[in-house]
N, C-alpha and C positions, 0 to 999 in steps of 0.2 A: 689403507690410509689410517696412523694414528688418530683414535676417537680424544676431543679436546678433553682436557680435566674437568672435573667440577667446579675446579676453585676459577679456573677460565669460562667457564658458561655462567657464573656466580658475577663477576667482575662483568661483561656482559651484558645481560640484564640487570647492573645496576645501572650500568650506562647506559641504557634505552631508557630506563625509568626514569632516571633523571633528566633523559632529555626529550623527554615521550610529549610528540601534539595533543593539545585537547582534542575532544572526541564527545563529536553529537551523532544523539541519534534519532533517527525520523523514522517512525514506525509505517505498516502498511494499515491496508483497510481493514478496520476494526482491532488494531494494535493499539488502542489505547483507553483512557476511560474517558467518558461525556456525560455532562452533568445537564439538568432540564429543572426550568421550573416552569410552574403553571397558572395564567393570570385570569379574569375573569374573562376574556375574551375566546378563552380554551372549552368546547361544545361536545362532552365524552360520550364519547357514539353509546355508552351504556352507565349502568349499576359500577362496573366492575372499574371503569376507569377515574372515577371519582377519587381524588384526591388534593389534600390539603394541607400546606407548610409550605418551605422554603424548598430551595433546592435537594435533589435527590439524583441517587445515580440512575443515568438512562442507560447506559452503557456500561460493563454486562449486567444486566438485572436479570438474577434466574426465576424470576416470579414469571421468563419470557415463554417456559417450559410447559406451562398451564395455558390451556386453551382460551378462557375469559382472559386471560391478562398479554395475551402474544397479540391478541386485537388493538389491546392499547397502547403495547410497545410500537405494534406496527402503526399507528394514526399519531403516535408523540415524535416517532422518527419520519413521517413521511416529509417530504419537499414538496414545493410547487414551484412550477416557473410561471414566473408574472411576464407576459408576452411586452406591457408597456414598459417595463423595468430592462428586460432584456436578460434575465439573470436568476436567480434563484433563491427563496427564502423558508423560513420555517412554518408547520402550520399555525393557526391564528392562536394567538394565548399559548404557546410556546415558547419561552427561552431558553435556549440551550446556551454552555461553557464547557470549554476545553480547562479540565485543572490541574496543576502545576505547570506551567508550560515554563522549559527550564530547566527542568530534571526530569529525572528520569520514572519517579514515583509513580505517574499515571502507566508506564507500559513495562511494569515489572510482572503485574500480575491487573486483571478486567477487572478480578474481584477478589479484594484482600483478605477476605471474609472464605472466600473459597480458593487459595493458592495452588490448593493440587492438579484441580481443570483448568484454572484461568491463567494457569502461568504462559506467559511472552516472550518477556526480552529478560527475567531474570536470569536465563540461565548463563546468554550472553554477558549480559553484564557483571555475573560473577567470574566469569572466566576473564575478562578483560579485568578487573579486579587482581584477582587471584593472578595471572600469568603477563600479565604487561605492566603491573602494577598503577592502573588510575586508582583515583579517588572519585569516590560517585559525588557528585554535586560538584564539582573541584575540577579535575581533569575531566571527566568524563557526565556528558548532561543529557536531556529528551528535549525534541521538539515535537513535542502532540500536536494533535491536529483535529479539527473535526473534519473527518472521513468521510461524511455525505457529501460534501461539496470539493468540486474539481475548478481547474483552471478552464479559459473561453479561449478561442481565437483569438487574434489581432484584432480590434476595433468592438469587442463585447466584454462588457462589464463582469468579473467572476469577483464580489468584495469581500467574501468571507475568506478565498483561498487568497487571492492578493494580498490581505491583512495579513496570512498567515508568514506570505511570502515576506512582507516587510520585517515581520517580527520575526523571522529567522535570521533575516540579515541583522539587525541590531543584536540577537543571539552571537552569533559568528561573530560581529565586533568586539563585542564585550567579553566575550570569554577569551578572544586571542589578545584584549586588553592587560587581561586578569592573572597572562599568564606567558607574562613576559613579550608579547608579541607576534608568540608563533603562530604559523597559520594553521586552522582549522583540519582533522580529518573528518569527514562529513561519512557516515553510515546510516546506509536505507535498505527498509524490508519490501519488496512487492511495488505497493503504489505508490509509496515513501521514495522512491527511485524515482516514477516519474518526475513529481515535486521535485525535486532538485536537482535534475536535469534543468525543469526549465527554469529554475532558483538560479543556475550558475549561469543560464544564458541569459538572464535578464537584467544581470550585472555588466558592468565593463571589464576588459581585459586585464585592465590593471587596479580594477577591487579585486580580483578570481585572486591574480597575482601575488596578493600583498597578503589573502586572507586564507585560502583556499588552501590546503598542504595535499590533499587525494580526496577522490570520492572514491567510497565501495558499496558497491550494491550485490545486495542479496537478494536473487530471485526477482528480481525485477520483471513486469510483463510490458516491456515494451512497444511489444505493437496489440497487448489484449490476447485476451482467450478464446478459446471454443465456448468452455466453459460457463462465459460469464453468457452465452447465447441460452443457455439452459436455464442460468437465474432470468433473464426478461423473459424467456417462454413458460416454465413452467415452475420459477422458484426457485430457490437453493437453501437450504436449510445450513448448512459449513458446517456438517456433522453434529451439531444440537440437537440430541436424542425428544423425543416425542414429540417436535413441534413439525404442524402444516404445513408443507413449503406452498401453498395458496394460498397460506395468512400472511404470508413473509411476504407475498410476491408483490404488491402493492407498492409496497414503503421501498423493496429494492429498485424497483424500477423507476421510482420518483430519486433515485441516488443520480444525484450530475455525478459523483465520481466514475459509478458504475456504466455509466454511456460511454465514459473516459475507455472502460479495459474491454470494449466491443472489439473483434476482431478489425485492425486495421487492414486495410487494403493493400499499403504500403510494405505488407509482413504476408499477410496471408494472399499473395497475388494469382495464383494460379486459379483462372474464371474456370476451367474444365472440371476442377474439383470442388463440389458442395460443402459447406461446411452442417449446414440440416438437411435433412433430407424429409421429405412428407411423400404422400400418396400422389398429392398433386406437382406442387413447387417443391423447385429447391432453392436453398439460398448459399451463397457465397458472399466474401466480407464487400462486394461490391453492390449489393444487394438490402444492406441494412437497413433502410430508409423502407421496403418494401415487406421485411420482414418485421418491423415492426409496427408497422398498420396490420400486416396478418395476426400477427399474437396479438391485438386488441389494444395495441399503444401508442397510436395514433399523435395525442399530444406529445408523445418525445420525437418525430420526427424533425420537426424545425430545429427546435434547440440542438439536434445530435447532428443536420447537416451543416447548421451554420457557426455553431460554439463549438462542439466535439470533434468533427472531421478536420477541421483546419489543423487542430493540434497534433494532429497524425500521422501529416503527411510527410514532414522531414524529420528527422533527429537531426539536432545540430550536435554537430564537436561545441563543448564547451571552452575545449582548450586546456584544462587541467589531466592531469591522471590519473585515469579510472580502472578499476580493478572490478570484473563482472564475476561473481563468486555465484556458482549458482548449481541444482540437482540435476541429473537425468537417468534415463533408465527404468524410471516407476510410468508405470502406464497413466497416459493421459489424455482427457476426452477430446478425439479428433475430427470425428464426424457426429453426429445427433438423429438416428431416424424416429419420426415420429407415427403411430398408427394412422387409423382410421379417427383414434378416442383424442385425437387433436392435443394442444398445447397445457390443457389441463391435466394431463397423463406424465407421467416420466420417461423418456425416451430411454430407448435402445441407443448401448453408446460404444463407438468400434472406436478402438486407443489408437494412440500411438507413444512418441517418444515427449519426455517431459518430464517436470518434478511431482505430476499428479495431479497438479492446477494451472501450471501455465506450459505450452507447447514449446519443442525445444526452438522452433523457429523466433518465437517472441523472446524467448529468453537469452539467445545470441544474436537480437537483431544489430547491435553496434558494434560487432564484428566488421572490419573494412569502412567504416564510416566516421572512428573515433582515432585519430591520429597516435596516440599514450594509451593501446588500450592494453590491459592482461586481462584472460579468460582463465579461470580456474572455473573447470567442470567436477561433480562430484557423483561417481554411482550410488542410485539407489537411495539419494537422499531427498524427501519432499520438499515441499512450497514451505509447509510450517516446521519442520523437524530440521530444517536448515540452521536454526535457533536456540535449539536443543540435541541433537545430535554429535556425541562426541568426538566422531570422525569429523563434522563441519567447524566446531567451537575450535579445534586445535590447528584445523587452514586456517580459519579467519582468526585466532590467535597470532599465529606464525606470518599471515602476511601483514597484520598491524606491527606487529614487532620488526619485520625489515620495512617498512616505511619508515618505524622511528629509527632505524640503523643511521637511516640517512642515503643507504644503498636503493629505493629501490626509486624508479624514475617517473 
């Protein structure tokens, strides 16, 4: 087959640019920056956490990297669930803000100050730049989010993700206002995916209709990890060199998001196979409630079977189409053995198939259950390098670009 000219691939891409959806994008857990201030009702468990002024970034602060100060980041980010309230808030003399919500600014880079580790979504965003041609702030925008906090079941209050929910959708409005009326391509990383899943199903058929042009999701962990069983047992640091993962472990496990990416049942079904394995017990995703009394975390049971588990159990078809982009092939934690030296030890970890953080089974769970779906698998590409990685920037380039064709469905 004759390869097309330049001057025809040129003609082309100018006619997608010109007729190219706007495009948000919702970042995963810990994909953006979070802002904190501190009032006097704030009680600094030491010397080291004392501070004073206005607002300041919580979210990446590398001061997290140093021992005295990973204490404070862990007790400025912890949650509480208030059992009267039904839902969940910040510690006392804490405020937290989500900033710039709108663009893209907060999940270019954690920390602007350090661009070369904390870089995100810039790489994405320069290549949707660069080869689709948006405009950042213009065609193409961020909806951040704060990340500690997840959605509830049916009949349980979740008001910070709710809010968030709302202000996505007047986002969504407003930018397909702004831009002649077309509807929406909506991209999400990781937990960012959950979120607007249940973002599109909490809309009516004919909002989805009028606003919605595709969802794509990157790396999505649809039914949870193995993985995230090893942050509630013994921590997880996400590759942050020098710091405790038993200082982290607190503040993680007070995360409603992170009860959110527990392995569901609904994904991980097989009761014959463990997902931890101990001396004594094993646990399986049918077993969570029982697991987390053993690792010591007793107060998240209620909230995880009555707010967490409900949102688990079905995916719905939103009814738009979705495009599941995502790694495999990198070994990923599938079973967790633990010694004798219990949940405060790092376990022994047997892989399996996956992007390296979330299993291939969570990551094609909407396989057969999403009517409009396309799966683009990719080897050998991680959970975070899906982002950044050249082979994945030029799929997710190329299948944005035949959505704006108008060809794909």
């Amino acid at each position: 087959m004759k390869k097309p000219s330049l001057h025809y691939l040129v003609v082309i891409s100018m006619l997608v640019t010109a007729t190219c959806h706007p495009l948000i994008l919702v970042p995963g857990s810990g994909g953006n920056q979070l802002e904190a201030r501190l009032d006097k009702d704030y009680k600094p468990s030491s010397f080291w956490c004392k501070r004073s002024g206005g607002w300041f970034r919580l979210w990446f602060d590398p001061t997290v990297l140093l021992s005295p100060f990973t204490k404070c980041f862990n007790e400025r980010m912890m949650l509480y669930y208030d059992a009267d309230l039904d839902d969940y808030q910040n510690a006392p003399g804490v405020h937290t803000r989500v900033p710039h919500f709108g663009s893209t600014k907060s999940l270019l880079y954690l920390d602007p100050l350090l661009r070369g580790v904390t870089s995100y979504m810039a790489p994405l965003v320069k290549a949707l730049e660069k080869d689709c041609g948006y405009v950042n702030d213009q065609t193409l925008l961020g909806a951040p989010y704060d990340f500690r906090y997840g959605l509830a079941g049916p009949g349980h209050p979740s008001r910070v993700a709710s809010q968030f929910l709302q202000d996505l959708k007047h986002l969504v409005e407003k930018t397909s206002r702004e831009n002649k009326g077309k509807p929406v391509i909506l991209i999400s990383h990781s937990l960012g995916g959950l979120f607007v899943l249940h973002f599109l199903n909490r809309n009516s058929p004919s909002w989805r209709s009028k606003y919605i042009k595709h969802f794509v999701s990157l790396a999505t962990p649809w039914g949870g990890t193995v993985e995230q069983m090893k942050t509630f047992a013994s921590g997880n640091t996400l590759g942050v060199p020098f710091v405790n993962p038993l200082l982290v472990r607190p503040q993680q496990r007070s995360s409603e998001s992170n009860q959110w990416l527990l392995p569901s049942p609904n994904v991980f079904r097989d009761k014959a196979k463990p997902l931890v394995v101990t001396p004594r017990v094993n646990y399986t995703a049918y077993e969570m409630d029982r697991f987390l009394e053993d690792i010591g975390f007793s107060q998240g049971v209620v909230p995880y079977n009555t707010r967490v588990l409900p949102l688990t159990e079905e995916l719905v078809d939103p009814g738009v189409p979705i495009t599941c982009i995502y790694g495999k092939g990198v070994d990923t934690p599938e079973v967790l053995v633990y010694g004798e030296g219990g949940f405060d030890e790092q376990p022994n970890i047997k892989y399996g198939d996956g992007d390296g953080t979330v299993n291939l089974a969570s990551l094609g769970a909407l396989n057969h259950k999403v009517e409009s779906l396309k799966t683009i698998e990719i080897d050998g590409v991680s959970h975070t390098s899906i982002l950044k990685d050249e082979i994945a920037l030029k799929e997710i380039v190329k299948h944005i670009s035949f959505i704006n064709s108008g060809l794909a469905k």
